[in-house]
BALOBA-1460 file (C-alpha; in Angstrom, 3 decimals):
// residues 200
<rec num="1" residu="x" x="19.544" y="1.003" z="8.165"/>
<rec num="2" residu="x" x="17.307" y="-1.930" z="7.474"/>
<rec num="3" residu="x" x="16.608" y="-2.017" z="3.431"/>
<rec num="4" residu="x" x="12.931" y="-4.114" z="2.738"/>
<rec num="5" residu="x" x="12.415" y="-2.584" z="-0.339"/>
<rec num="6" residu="x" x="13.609" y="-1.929" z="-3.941"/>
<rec num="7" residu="x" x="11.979" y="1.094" z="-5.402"/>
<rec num="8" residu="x" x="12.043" y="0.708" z="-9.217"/>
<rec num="9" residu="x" x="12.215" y="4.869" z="-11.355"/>
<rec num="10" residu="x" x="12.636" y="6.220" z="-14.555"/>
<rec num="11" residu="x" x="14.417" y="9.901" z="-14.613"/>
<rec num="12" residu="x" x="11.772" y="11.431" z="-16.764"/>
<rec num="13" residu="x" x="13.950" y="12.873" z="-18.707"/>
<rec num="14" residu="x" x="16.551" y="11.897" z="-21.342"/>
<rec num="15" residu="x" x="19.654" y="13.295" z="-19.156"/>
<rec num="16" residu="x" x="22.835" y="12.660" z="-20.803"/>
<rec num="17" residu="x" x="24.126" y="10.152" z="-18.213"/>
<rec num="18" residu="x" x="24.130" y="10.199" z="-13.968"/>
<rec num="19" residu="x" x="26.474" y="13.000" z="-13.428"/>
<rec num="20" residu="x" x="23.577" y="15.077" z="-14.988"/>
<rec num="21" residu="x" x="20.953" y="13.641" z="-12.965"/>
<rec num="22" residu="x" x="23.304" y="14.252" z="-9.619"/>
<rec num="23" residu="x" x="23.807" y="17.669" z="-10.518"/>
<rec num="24" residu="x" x="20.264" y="18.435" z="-11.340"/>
<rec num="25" residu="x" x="19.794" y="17.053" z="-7.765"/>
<rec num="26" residu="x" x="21.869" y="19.018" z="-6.179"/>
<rec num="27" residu="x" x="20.402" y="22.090" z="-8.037"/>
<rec num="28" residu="x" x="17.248" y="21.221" z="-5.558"/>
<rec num="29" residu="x" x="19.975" y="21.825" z="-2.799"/>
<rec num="30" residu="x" x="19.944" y="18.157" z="-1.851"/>
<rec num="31" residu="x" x="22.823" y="16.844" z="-0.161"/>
<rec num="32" residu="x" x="23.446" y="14.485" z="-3.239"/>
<rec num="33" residu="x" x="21.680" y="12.598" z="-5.720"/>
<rec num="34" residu="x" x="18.293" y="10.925" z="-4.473"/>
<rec num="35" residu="x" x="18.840" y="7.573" z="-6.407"/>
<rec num="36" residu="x" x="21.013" y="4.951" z="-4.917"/>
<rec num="37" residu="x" x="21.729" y="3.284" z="-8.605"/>
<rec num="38" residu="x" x="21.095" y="5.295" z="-11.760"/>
<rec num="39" residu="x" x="21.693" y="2.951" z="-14.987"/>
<rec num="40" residu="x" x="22.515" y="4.498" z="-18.145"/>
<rec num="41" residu="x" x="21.931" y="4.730" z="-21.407"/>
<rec num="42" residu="x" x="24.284" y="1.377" z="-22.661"/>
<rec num="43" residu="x" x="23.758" y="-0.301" z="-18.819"/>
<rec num="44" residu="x" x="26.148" y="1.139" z="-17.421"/>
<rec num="45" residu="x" x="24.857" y="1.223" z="-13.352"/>
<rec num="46" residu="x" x="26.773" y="4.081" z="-11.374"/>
<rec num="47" residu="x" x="26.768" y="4.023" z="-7.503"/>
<rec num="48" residu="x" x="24.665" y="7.425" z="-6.480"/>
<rec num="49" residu="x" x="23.904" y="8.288" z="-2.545"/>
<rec num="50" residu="x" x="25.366" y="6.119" z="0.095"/>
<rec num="51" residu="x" x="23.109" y="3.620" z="1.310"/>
<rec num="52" residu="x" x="23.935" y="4.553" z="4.947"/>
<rec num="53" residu="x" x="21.751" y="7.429" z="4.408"/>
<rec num="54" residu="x" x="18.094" y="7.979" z="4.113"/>
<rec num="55" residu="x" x="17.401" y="8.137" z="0.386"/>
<rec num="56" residu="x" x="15.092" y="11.023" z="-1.570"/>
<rec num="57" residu="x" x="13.234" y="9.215" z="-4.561"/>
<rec num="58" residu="x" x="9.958" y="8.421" z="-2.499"/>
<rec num="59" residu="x" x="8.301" y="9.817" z="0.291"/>
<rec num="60" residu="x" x="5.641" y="7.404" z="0.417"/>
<rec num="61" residu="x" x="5.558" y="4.754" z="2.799"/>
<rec num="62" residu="x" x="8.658" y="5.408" z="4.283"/>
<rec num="63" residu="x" x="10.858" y="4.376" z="1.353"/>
<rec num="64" residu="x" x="13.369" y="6.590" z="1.554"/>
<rec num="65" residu="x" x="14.321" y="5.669" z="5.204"/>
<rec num="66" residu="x" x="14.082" y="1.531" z="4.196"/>
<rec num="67" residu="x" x="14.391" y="0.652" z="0.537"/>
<rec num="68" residu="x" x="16.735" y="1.169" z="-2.050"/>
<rec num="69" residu="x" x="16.427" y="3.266" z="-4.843"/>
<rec num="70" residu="x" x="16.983" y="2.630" z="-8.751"/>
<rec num="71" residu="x" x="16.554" y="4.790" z="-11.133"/>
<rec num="72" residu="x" x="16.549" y="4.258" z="-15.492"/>
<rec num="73" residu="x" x="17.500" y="7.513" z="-17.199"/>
<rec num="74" residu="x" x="14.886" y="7.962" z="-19.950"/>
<rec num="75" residu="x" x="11.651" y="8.955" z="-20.006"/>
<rec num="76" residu="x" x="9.286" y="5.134" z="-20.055"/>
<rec num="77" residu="x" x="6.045" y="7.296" z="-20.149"/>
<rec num="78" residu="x" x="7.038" y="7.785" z="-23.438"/>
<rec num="79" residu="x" x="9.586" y="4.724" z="-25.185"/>
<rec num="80" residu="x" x="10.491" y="1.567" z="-23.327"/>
<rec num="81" residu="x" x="13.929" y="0.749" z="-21.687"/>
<rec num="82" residu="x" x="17.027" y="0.415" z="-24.147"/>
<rec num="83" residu="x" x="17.941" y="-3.269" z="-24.202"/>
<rec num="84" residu="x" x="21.081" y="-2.857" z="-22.349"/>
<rec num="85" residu="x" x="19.418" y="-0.954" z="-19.801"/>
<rec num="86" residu="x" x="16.475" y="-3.546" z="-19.292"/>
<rec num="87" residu="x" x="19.576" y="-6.391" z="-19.209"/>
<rec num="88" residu="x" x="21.273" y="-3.884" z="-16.174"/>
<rec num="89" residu="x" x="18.435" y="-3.562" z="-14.380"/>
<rec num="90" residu="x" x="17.515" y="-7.265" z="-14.112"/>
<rec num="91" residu="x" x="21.118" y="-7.911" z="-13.021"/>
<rec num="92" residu="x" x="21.399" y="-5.546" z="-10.674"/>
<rec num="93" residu="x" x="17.847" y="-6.101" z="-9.153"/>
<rec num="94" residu="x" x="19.450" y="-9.686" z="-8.740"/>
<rec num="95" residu="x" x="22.077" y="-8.703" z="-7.296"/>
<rec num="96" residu="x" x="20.267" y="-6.669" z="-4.364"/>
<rec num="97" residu="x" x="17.860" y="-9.232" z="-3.656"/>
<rec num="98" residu="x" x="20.372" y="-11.757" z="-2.682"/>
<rec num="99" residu="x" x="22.763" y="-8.823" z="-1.008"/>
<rec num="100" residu="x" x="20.306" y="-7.729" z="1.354"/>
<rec num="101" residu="x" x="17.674" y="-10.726" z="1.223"/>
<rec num="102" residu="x" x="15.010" y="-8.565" z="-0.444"/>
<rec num="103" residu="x" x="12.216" y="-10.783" z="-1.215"/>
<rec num="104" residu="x" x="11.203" y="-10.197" z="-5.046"/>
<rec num="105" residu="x" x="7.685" y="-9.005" z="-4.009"/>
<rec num="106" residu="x" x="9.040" y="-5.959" z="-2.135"/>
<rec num="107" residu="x" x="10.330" y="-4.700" z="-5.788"/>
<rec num="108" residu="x" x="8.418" y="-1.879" z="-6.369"/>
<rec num="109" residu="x" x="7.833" y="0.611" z="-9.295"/>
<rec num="110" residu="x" x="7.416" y="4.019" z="-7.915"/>
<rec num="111" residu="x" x="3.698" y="4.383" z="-8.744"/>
<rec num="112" residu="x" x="3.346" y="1.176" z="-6.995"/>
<rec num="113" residu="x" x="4.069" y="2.125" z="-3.217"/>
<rec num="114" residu="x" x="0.793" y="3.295" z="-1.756"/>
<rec num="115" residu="x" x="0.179" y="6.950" z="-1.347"/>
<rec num="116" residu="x" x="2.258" y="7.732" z="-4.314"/>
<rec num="117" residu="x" x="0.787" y="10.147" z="-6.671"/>
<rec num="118" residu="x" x="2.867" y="9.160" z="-9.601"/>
<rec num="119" residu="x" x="3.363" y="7.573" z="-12.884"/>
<rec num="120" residu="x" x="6.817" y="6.840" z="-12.247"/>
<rec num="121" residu="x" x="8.368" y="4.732" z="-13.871"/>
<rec num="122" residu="x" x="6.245" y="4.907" z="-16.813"/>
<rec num="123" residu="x" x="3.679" y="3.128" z="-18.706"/>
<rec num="124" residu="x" x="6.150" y="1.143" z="-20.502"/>
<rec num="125" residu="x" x="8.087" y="-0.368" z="-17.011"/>
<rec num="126" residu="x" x="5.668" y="-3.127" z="-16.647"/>
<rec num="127" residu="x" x="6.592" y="-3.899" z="-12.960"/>
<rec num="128" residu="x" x="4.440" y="-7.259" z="-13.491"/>
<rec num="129" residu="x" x="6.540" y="-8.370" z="-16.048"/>
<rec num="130" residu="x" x="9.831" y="-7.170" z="-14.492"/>
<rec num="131" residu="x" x="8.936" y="-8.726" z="-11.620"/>
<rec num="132" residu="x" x="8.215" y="-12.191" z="-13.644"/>
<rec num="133" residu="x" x="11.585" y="-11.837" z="-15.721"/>
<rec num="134" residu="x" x="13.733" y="-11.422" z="-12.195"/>
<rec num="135" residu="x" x="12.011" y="-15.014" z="-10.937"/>
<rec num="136" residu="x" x="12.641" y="-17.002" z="-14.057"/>
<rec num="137" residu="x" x="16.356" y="-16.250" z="-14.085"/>
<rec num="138" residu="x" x="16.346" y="-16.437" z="-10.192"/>
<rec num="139" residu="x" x="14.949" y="-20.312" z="-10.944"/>
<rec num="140" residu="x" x="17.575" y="-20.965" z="-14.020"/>
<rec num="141" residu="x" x="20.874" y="-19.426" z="-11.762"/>
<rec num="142" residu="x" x="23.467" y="-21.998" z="-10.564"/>
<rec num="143" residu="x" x="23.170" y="-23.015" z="-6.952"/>
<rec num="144" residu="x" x="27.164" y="-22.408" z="-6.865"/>
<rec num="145" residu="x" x="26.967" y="-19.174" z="-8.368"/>
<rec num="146" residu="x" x="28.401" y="-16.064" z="-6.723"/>
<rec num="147" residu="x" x="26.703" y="-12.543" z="-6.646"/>
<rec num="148" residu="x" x="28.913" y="-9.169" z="-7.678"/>
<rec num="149" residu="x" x="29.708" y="-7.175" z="-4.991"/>
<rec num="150" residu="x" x="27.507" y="-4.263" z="-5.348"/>
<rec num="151" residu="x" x="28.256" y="-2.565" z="-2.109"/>
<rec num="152" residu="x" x="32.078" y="-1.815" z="-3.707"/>
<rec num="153" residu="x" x="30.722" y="-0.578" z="-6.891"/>
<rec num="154" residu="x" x="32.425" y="-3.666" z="-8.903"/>
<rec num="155" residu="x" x="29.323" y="-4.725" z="-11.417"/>
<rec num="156" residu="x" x="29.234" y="-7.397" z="-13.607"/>
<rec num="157" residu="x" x="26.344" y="-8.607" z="-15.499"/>
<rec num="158" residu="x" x="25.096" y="-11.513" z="-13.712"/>
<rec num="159" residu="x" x="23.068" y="-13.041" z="-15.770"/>
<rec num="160" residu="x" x="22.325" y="-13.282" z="-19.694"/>
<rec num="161" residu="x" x="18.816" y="-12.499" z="-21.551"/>
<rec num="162" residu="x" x="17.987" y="-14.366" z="-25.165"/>
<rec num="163" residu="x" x="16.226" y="-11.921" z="-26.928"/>
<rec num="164" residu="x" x="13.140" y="-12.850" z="-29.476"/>
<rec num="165" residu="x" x="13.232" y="-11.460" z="-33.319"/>
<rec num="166" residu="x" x="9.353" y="-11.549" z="-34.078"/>
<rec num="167" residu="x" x="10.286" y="-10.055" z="-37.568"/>
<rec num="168" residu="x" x="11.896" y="-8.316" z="-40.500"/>
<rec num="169" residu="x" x="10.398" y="-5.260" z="-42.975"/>
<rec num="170" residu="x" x="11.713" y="-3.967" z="-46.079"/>
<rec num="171" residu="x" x="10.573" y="-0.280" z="-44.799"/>
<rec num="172" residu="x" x="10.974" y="1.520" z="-41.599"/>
<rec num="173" residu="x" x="7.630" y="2.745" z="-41.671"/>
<rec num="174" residu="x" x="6.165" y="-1.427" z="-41.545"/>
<rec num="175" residu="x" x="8.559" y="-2.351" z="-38.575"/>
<rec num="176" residu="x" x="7.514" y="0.874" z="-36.582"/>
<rec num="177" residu="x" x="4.208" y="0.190" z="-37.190"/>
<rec num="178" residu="x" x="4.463" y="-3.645" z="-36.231"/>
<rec num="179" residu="x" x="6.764" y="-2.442" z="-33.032"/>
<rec num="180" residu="x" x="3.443" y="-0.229" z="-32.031"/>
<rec num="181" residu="x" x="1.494" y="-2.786" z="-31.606"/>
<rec num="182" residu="x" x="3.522" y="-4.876" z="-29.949"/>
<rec num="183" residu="x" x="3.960" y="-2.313" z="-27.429"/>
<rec num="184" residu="x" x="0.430" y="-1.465" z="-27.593"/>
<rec num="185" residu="x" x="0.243" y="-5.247" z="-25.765"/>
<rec num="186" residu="x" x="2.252" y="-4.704" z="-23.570"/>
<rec num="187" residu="x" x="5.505" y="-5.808" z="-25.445"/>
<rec num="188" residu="x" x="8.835" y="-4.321" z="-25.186"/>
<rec num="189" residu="x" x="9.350" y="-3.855" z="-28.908"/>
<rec num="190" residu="x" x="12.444" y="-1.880" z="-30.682"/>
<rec num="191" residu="x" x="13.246" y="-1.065" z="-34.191"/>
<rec num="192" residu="x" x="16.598" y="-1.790" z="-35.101"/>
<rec num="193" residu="x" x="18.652" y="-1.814" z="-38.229"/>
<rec num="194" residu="x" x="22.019" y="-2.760" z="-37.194"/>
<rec num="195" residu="x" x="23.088" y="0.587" z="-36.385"/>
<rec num="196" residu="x" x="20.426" y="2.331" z="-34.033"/>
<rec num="197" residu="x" x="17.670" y="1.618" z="-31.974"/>
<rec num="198" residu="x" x="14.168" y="3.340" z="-32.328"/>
<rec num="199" residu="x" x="11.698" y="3.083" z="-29.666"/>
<rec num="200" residu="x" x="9.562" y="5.557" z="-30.916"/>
C-alpha cells in the first residue's frame, strides 16, 4: 500500500493511555485500533494497526486506504498538546516523512482532508503552525543524520525543541489569565509551577 498522506487526530477524549483507545476500538467491533501511532500523555508514541492494512481514522478522500494515521490522546478542542506530546509528534512526523517520502504538504489535520465533517484535531492543533515547526527543524537537521526506524517500533526523539518562557506571576490566577490570551492568539501557552502543567 502506497502511503501519500499523514493524517494528523486528537482522541477526543482524555483516555488513560493507547491500550484504552485500542480497546474502545475494538468495542466498535473493529478489527483493531484505527490509528496507526497514538502518542501519549508524556510522548510516549505506541505502534497501533499495521500499516499493511487499510486504516479507520478517515473516510474522506480515501485516507484510510493511502495515508497514515496519528492520533494525540487528549481532547485539543478544549487544552492544547502537553509539551512532550507536541515534541513526539514533531519527531515522529519527521520521521515518516523521510520513511516513506511524504512531502510535508500532504500532512493533514483531520478537519483538513476535504469532505470531512470534523473538528478533529481541535482548535488548538494549529496544522499551519505544525506544519511550519516540522520545516524549520527539517532545514536545521544534519545532512549525515540518520532517521529511527519507525517501521520496528524503536523511537527515539529525533530532534530537540527550545522552548520560550514569556513570563513569571506571583498568583496562579495572573499566569492563567496571561496563558489565555496567549492561546487566544493562537499560542500554545501552559501554566507550570515546577510540578504540573495546566492547560486550562
Amino acid at each position: 500500500m502506497k502511503h501519500t498522506h499523514i493524517i494528523v487526530h486528537h482522541t477526543g477524549a482524555e483516555e488513560k493511555d493507547a491500550e484504552q483507545v485500542k480497546r474502545y476500538h475494538l468495542s466498535l467491533g473493529w478489527r483493531d485500533i484505527g490509528y496507526n501511532y497514538v502518542i501519549e500523555r508524556y510522548g510516549n508514541v505506541v505502534e497501533g494497526r499495521s500499516l499493511d492494512i487499510p486504516g479507520a481514522h478517515c473516510r474522506a478522500g480515501g485516507m484510510n486506504h493511502k495515508s497514515i494515521g496519528v492520533s494525540v490522546i487528549g481532547n485539543m478542542e478544549e487544552h492544547c498538546m502537553l509539551p512532550d506530546q507536541h515534541e513526539a509528534l514533531l519527531g515522529l512526523l519527521w520521521d515518516l516523512v523521510g520513511c516513506y517520502g511524504i512531502p510535508e504538504e500532504n500532512i493533514l489535520g483531520h478537519r483538513e482532508v476535504p469532505g470531512a465533517a470534523t473538528a478533529c484535531p481541535g482548535r488548538f492543533m494549529d496544522m499551519d503552525v505544525l506544519r511550519r515547526e516540522l520545516c524549520q527543524a527539517d532545514g536545521n537537521k544534519p545532512d549525515n543524520e540518520v532517521n529511527s526506524n519507525v517501521s520496528t517500533g524503536v523511537k527515539q526523539k529525533t530532534s530537540h525543541l527550545w522552548r520560550v518562557q514569556v513570563g513569571a506571576f506571583s498568583t496562579r490566577a495572573s499566569a492563567e489569565n496571561y496563558a489565555r490570551q496567549l492561546r487566544q492568539k493562537g499560542i500554545d501557552a501552559f501554566v507550570f509551577d515546577g510540578k504540573e502543567i495546566s492547560t486550562s
